[in-house]
N, C-alpha and C positions, 0 to 999 in steps of 0.2 A: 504494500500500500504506500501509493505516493505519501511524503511528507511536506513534501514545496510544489510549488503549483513549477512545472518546467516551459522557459521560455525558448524556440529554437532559433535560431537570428542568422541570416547571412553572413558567410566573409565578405569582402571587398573579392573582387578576381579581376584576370584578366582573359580575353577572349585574342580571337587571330586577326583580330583589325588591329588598326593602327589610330582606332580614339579610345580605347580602354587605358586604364583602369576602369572600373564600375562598383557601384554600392548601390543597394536597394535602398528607393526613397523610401518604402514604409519599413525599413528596419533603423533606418537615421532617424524616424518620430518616435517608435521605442525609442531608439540609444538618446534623444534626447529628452525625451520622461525620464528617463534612468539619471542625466545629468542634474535632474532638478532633485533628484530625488533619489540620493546615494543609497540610503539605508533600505527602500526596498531593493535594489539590486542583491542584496544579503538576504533579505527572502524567499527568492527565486534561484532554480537549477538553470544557470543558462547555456545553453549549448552552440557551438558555432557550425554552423552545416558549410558545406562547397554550391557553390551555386547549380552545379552540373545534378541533374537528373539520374536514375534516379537518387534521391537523398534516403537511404537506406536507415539512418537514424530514424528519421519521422516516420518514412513508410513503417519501421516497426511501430511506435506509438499511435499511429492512427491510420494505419492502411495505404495501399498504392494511391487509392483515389484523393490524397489529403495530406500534397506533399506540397504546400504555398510555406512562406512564412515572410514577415514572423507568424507565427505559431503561438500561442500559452496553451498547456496543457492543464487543466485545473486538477488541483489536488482529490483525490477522493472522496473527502467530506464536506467539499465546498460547492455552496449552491451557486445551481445554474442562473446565471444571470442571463437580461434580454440580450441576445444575439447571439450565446452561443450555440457551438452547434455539437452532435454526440458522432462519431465513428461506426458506420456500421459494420467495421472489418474489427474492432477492439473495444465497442463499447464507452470510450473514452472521453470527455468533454470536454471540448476545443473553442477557443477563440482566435479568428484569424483577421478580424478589423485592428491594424495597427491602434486608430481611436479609441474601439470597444477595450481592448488591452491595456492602453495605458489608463482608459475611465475606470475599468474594474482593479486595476490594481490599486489606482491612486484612492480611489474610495475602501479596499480592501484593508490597506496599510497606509490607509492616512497621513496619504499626501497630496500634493497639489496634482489638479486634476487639469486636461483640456478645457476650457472656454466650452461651455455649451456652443455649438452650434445652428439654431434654428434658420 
């Protein structure tokens, strides 16, 4: 049984062109939730995956079909909040909106949250 909710998060890579480097935009809005908000980083299991397919890490955690990230994996005991979603290969309860991620965390471990957006 999970004990940390685990967050999956891209490297940075390089491809065969000639304008890479690359970073995923919605893993630089986590990593910057996480800048505001050091001590939940200490919460969370975070894991660094390769950008390349498949991501064999996650594919265990929540199936072939539910290899995006970032990723949170919700801990076992922790209720489902709106938008996440469950794994039908593992069961599992997954959040993959960068937003919904950092809103559930920052409200989880009481920290500063995204600006509502209406």
């Amino acid at each position: 049984m999970m004990t940390k909710p685990v967050l999956f998060m891209l490297n940075p890579w390089f491809d065969n062109s000639n304008i890479s480097p690359f970073y995923c935009p919605d893993c630089g809005v986590v990593e910057g939730f996480l800048v505001y908000n050091p001590a939940i980083r200490d919460q969370l299991e975070i894991i660094s995956v390769d950008f390349e397919r498949p991501r064999a890490k996650i594919v265990d955690s929540l199936g072939e079909e539910n290899q995006g990230s970032p990723v949170l994996i919700l801990d076992d005991k922790a209720s489902s909040p709106r938008g996440a979603k469950k794994s039908l290969s593992t069961g599992k309860t997954f959040i993959d909106d960068p937003l919904l991620i950092c809103n559930y965390l920052g409200h989880r471990f009481e920290g500063v949250r995204p600006h509502p957006q209406d």
